[in-house]
C-alpha positions in Angstrom: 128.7 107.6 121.7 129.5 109.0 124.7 127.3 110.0 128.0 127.5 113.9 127.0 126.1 113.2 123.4 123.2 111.1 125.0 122.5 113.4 127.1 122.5 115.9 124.6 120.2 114.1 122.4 118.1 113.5 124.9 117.3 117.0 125.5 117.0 118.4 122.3 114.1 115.7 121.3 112.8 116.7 125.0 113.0 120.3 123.8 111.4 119.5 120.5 108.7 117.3 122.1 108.0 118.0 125.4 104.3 116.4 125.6 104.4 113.4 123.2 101.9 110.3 123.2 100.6 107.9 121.4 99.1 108.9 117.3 97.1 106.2 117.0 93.3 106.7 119.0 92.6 104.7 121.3 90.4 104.4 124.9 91.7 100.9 126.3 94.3 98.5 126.1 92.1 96.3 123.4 91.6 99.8 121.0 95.2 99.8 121.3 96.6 96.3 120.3 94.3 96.3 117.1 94.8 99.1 116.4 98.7 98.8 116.9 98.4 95.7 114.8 96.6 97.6 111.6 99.5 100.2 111.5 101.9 98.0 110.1 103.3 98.9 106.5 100.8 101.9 106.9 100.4 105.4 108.6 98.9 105.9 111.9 96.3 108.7 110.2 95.0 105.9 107.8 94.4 103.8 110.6 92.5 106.3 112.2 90.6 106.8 109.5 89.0 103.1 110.0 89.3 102.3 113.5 86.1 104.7 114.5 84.0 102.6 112.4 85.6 99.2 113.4 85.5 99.6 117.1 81.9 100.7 116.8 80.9 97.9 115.5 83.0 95.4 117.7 83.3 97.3 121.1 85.1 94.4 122.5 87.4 91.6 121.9 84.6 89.6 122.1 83.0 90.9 119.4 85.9 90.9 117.4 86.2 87.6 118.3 82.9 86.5 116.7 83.5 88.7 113.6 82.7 87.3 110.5 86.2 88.4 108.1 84.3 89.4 105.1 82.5 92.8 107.3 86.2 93.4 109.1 88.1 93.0 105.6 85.3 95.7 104.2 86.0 98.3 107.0 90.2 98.6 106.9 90.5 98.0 103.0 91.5 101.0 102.6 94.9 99.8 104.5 97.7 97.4 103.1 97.5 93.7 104.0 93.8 93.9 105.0 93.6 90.9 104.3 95.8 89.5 106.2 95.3 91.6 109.1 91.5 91.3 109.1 92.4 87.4 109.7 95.3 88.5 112.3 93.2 90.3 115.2 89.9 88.2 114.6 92.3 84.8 115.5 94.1 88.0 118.3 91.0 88.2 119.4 90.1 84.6 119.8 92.9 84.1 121.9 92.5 86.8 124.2 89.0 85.8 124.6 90.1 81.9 124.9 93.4 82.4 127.1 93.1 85.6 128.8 89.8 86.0 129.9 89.1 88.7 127.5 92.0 91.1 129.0 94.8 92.1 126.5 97.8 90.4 128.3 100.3 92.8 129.9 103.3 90.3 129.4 105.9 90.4 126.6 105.4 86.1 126.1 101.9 86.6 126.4 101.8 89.2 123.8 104.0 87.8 121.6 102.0 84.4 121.4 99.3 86.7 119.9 98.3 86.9 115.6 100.0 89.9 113.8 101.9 90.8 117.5 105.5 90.9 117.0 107.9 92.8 119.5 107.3 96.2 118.8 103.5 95.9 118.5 104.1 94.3 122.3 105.9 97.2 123.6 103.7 99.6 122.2 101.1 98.2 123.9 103.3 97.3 127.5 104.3 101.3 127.3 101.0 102.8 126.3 97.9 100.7 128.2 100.2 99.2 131.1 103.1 101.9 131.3 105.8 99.5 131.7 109.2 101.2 130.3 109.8 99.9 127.2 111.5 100.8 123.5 109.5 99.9 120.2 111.7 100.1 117.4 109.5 100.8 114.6 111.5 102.0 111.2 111.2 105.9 112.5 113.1 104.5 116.1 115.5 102.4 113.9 116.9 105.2 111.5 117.0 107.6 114.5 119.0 105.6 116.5 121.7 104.4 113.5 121.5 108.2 112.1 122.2 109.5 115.5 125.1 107.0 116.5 123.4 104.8 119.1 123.6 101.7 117.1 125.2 100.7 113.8 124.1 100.5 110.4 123.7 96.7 110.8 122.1 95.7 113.8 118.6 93.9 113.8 116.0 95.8 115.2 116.3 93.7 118.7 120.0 95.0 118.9 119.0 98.2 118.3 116.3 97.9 121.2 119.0 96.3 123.4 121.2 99.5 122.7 119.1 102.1 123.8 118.0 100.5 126.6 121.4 100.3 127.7 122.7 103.8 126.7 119.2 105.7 127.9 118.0 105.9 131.9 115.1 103.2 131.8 112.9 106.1 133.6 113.0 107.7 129.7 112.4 104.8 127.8 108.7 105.3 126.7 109.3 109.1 126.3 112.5 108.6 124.4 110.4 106.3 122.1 107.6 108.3 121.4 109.9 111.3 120.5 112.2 109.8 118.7 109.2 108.3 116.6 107.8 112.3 116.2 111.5 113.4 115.2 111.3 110.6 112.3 108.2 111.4 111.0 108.4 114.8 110.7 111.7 116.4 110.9 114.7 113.6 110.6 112.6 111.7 107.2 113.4 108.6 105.7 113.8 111.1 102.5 114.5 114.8 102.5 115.6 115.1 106.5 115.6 118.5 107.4 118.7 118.7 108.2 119.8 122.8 107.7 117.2 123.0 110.6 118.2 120.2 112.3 120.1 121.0 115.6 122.0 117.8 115.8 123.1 117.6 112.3 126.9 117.8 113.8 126.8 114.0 115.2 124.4 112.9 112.6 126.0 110.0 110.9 124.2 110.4 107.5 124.3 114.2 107.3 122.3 115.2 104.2 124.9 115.6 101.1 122.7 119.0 100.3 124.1 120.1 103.3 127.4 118.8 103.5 128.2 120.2 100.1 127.3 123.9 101.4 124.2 123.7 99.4 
């Protein structure tokens, strides 16, 4: 990929989605991380269907903290692994409380030593509550970034990170991530990309066959 075709990239998912932000609701950093944590396998509108209720009834990591997992496993059920995440950001919660003085940490090691946080789940929450530049690859950021030529087919989601960081000004990282993550989820899909609409369909390296075929 060359520096025109980033560029060009770049300004079409600018063009597509000029104000972009975060889906999943949230007031602080600690709305954030749980919340964050919850969305794994899962949609960010389910997880806003149970956070209202959760967070009302554990305003703070502290209460969290003191949560008995029976109550927090009956409020996200509705999600996948509730069961494991119900135990995931009580122990989160614990640790904060414990280790951090009951501040969501705003280092990536800190983070990362955290239940249910794993690298993306860190940056989300770096970019987001602390705005440090940073690039989660979720599996939206991932196909993107293979589809549109900025990593290969292969590479780990850490490569793919690495990648874009390198090939994208580190003043658009966040940005970059939150539109790429909108251009996943509802224009370039897992299944059924729109891609007769789509206006980077030329560089695309897994042009739709529909297409392709003059269909």
């Amino acid at each position: 990929m060359n520096t025109l075709e980033t560029n060009r990239i770049l300004e079409t998912l600018q063009s597509l989605y000029p104000n972009v932000e975060c889906e999943l609701i949230h007031s602080n950093a600690y709305e954030l991380i749980v919340a964050v944590a919850l969305s794994a396998q899962t949609t960010d509108v389910n997880v806003n269907k149970v956070t209202p209720r959760l967070f009302e009834k554990y305003p703070d990591v502290l209460a969290l903290s003191l949560a008995a997992i029976n109550d927090v496993q009956q409020i996200i059920k509705s999600l996948g692994l509730y069961k494991t995440k119900s135990n995931n950001i009580i122990l989160m919660a614990k640790i904060i409380v414990a280790d951090y003085d009951q501040i969501v940490p705003n280092k990536m090691k800190d983070l990362c030593k955290l239940n249910g946080v794993g690298r993306k789940t860190a940056n989300v929450v770096l970019s987001v509550a602390y705005n440090v530049p940073t690039i989660a690859v979720d599996t939206h950021v991932n196909r993107i970034a293979k589809r549109l030529g900025f990593a290969k087919n292969d590479d780990d989601v850490l490569q793919v990170e690495k990648k874009l960081m390198r090939k994208i000004d580190r003043s658009l990282w966040s940005d970059t991530h939150h539109r790429m993550i909108h251009f996943g989820r509802y224009f370039c899909t897992a299944r059924n990309p729109k891609c007769n609409l789509c206006p980077l369909v030329d560089i695309c390296k897994e042009k739709n066959k529909n297409i392709i075929k003059g269909k």
